[in-house]
ZADONU-43340 format. One record per residue (C-alpha): residue number from 1; residue in three letters; x, y, z. Coordinates in nm, 4 decimals, always signed. Example, Ala and Ser with C-alpha at 12.3 -4.5 7.8 and 13.67 -1.06 7.14 Angstrom:
{i->1	aa->Ala	x->+1.2300	y->-0.4500	z->+0.7800}
{i->2	aa->Ser	x->+1.3670	y->-0.1060	z->+0.7140}
% end
This chain:
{i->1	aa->Unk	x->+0.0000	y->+0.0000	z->+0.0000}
{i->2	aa->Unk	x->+0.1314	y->+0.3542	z->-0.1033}
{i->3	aa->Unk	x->+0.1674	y->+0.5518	z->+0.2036}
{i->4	aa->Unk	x->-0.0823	y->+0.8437	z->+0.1848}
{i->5	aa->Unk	x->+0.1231	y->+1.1387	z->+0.3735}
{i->6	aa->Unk	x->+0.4135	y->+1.0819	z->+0.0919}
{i->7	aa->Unk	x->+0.1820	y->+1.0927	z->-0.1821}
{i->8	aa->Unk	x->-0.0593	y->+1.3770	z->-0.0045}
{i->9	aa->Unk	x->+0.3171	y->+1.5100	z->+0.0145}
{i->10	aa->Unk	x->+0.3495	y->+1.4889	z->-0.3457}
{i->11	aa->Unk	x->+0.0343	y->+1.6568	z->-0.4546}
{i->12	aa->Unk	x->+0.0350	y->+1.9571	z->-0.1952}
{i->13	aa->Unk	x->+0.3667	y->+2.0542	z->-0.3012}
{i->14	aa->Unk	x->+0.3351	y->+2.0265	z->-0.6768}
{i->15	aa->Unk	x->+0.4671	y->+2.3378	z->-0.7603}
{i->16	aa->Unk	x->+0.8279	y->+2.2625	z->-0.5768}
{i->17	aa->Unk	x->+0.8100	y->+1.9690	z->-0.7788}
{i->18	aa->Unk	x->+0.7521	y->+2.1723	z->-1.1169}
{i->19	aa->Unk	x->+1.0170	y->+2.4348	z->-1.0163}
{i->20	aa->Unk	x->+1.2454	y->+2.1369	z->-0.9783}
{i->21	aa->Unk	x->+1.1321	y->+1.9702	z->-1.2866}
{i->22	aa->Unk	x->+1.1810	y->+2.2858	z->-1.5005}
{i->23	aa->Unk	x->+1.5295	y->+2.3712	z->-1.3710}
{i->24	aa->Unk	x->+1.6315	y->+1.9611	z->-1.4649}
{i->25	aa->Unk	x->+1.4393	y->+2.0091	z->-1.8167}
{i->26	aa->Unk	x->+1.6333	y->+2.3947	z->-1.8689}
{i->27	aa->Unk	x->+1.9691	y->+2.2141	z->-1.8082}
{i->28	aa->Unk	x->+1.9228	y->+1.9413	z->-2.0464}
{i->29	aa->Unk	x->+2.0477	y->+1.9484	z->-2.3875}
{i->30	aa->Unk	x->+1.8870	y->+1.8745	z->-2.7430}
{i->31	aa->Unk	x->+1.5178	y->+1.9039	z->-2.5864}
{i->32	aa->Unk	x->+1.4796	y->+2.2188	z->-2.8498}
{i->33	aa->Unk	x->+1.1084	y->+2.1246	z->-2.9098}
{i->34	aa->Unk	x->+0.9867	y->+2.1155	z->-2.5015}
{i->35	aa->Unk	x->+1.2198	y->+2.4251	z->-2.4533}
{i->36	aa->Unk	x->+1.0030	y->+2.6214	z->-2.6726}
{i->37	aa->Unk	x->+0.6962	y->+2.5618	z->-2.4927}
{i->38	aa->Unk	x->+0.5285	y->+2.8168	z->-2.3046}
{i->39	aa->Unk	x->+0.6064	y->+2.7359	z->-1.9188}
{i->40	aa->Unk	x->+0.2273	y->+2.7774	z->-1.8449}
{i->41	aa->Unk	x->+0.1901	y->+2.4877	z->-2.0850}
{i->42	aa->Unk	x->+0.4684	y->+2.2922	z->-1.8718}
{i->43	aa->Unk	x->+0.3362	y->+2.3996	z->-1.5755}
{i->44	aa->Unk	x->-0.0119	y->+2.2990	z->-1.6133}
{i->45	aa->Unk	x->+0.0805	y->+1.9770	z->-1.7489}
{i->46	aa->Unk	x->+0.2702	y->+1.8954	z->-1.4289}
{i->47	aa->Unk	x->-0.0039	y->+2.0195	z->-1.2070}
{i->48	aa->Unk	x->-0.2354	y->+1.7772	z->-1.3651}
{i->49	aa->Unk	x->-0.0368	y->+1.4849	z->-1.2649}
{i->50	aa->Unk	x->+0.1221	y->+1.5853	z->-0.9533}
{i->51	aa->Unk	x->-0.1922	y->+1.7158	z->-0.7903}
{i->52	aa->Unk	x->-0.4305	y->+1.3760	z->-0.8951}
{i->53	aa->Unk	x->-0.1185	y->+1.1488	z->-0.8269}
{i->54	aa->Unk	x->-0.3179	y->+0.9566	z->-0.5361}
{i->55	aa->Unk	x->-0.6007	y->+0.8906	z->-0.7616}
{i->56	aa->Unk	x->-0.3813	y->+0.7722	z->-1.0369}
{i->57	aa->Unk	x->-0.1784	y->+0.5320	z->-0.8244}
{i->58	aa->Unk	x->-0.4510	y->+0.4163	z->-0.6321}
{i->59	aa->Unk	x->-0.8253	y->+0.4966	z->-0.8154}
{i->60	aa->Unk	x->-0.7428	y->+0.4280	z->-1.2024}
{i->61	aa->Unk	x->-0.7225	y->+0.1506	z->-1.4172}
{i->62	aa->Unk	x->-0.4834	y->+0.1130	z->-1.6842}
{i->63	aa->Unk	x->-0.7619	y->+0.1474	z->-1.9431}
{i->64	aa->Unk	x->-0.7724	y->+0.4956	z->-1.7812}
{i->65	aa->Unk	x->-0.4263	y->+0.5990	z->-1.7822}
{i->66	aa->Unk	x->-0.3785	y->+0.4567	z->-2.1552}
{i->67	aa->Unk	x->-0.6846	y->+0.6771	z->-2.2349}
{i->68	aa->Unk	x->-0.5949	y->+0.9599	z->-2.1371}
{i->69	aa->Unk	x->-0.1831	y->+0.9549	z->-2.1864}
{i->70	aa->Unk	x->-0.2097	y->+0.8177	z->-2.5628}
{i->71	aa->Unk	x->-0.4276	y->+1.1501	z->-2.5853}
{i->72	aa->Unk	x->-0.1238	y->+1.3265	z->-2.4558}
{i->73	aa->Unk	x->+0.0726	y->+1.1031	z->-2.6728}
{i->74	aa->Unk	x->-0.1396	y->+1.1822	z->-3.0203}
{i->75	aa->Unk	x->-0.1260	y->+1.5933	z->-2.8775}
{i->76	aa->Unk	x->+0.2284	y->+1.5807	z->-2.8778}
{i->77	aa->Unk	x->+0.2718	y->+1.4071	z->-3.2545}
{i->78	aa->Unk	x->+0.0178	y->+1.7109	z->-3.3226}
{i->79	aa->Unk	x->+0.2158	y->+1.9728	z->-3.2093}
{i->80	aa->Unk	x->+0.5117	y->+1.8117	z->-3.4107}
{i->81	aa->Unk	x->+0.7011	y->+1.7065	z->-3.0281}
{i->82	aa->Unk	x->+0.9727	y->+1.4359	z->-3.1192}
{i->83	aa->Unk	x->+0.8627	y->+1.1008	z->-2.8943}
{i->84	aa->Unk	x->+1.2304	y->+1.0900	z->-2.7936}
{i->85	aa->Unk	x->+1.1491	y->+1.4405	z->-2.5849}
{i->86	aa->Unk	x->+0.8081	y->+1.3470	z->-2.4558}
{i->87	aa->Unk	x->+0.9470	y->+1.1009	z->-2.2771}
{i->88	aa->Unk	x->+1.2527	y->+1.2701	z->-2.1523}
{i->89	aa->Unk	x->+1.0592	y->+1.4824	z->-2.0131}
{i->90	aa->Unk	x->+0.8548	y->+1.2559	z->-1.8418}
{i->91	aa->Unk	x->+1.1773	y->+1.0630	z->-1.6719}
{i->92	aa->Unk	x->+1.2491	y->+1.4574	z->-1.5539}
{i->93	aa->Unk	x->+0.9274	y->+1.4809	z->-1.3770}
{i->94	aa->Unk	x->+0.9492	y->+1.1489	z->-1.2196}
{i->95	aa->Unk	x->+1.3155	y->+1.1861	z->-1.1342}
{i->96	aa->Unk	x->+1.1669	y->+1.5543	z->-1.0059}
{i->97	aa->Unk	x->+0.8829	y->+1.3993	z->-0.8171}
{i->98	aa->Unk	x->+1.1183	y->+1.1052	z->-0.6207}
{i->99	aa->Unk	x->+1.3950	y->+1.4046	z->-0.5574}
{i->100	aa->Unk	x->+1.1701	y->+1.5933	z->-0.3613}
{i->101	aa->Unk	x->+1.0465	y->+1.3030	z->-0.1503}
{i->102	aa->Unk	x->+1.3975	y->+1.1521	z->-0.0696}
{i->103	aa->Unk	x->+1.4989	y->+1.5556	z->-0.0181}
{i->104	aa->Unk	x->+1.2293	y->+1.6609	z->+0.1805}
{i->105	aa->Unk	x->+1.0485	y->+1.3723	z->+0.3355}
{i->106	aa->Unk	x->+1.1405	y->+1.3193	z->+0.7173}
{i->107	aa->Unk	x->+1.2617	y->+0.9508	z->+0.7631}
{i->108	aa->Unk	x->+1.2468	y->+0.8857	z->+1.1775}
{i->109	aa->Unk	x->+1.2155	y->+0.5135	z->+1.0733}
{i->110	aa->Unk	x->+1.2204	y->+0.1622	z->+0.9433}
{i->111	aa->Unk	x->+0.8431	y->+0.1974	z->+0.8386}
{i->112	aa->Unk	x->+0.9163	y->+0.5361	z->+0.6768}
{i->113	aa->Unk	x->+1.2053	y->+0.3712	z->+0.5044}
{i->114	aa->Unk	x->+1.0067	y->+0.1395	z->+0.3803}
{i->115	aa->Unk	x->+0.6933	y->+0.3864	z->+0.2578}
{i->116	aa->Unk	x->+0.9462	y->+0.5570	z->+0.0526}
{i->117	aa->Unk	x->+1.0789	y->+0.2461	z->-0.1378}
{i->118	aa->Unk	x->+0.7107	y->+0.1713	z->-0.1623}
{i->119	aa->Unk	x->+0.6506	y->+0.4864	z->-0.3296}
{i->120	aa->Unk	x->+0.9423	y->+0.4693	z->-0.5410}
{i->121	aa->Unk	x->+0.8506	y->+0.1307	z->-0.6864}
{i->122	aa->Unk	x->+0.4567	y->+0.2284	z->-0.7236}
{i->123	aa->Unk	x->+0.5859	y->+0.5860	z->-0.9111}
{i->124	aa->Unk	x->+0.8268	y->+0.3824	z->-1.1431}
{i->125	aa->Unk	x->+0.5525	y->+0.1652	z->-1.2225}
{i->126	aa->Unk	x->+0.2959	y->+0.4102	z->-1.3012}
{i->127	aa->Unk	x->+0.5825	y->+0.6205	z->-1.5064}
{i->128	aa->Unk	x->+0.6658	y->+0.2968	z->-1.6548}
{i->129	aa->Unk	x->+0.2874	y->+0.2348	z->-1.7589}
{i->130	aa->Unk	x->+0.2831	y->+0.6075	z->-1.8741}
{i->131	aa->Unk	x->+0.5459	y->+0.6302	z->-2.0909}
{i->132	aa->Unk	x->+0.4125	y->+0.3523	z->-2.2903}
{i->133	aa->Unk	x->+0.1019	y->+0.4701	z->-2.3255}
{i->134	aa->Unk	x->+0.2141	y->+0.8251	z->-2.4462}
{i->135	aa->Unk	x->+0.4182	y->+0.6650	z->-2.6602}
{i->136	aa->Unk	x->+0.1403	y->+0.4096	z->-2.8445}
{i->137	aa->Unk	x->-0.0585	y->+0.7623	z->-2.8706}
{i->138	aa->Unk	x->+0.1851	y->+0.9170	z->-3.0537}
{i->139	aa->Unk	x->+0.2799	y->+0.5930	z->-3.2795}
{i->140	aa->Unk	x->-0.1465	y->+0.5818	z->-3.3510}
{i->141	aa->Unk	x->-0.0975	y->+0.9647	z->-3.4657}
{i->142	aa->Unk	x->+0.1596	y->+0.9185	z->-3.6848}
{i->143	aa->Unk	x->+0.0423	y->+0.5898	z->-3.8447}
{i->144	aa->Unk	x->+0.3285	y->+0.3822	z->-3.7181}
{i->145	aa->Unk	x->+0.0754	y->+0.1049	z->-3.5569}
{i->146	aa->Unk	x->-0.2408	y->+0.0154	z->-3.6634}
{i->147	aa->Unk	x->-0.3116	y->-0.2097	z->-3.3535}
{i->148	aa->Unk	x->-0.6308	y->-0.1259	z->-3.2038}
{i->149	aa->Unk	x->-0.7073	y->-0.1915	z->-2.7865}
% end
């Protein structure tokens, strides 16, 4: 089971998070395309994960992740994003997101040891999950898969 205060953690402090994420994504190199979007854009983006983070590790199904991030995926073949990027930038937020909770999270003991390695493996798996379905979004967009389901 996820522990709740971590992720709670998480989602009341999403804009830490997004600072952190944007100063990883402005220090990385060849990510031309996400450099050029409008923070806002960033920003928002990040806020919609960050801040419904409990009810995506806990509430939804996989059909509703892969709903809604191979929309994201097919948005960001739309707006001409290369794949490679989209999913950079979603290892940023992640690495952004776990950075914060190993930085700021108070550890007293064994059990909150072990609620962070919980939430580390349960994030990984739900970035994991993710970044596949962003990118079968974006193959669907561009006609690289004709798979349905």
């Amino acid at each position: 089971m996820v522990s709740a205060k971590l992720v709670h953690q998480i989602e009341d402090h999403w804009e830490a998070i997004t600072a952190r994420f944007l100063r990883r994504l402005r220090q990385q190199h060849g990510l031309a395309h996400i450099s050029r979007m409008p923070e806002s854009e960033i920003t928002d983006s990040c806020r919609k994960l960050l801040r419904n983070l409990g009810h995506w590790l806990v509430s939804s199904s996989e059909e509703e992740i892969a709903t809604f991030y191979q929309k994201v995926g097919h948005d960001r073949y739309v707006q001409a994003m290369p794949l490679s990027e989209s999913i950079r930038a979603v290892q940023l937020l992640k690495e952004a997101a776990l950075g914060y909770i190993r930085d700021e999270a108070f550890v007293q003991t064994s059990v909150d040891l072990y609620a962070e390695e919980e939430l580390e493996l349960q994030l990984g798996r739900f970035f994991d999950l993710l970044t596949f379905h962003l990118a079968r979004g974006y193959e669907r967009a561009c006609g690289m898969t004709h798979e349905e389901g």
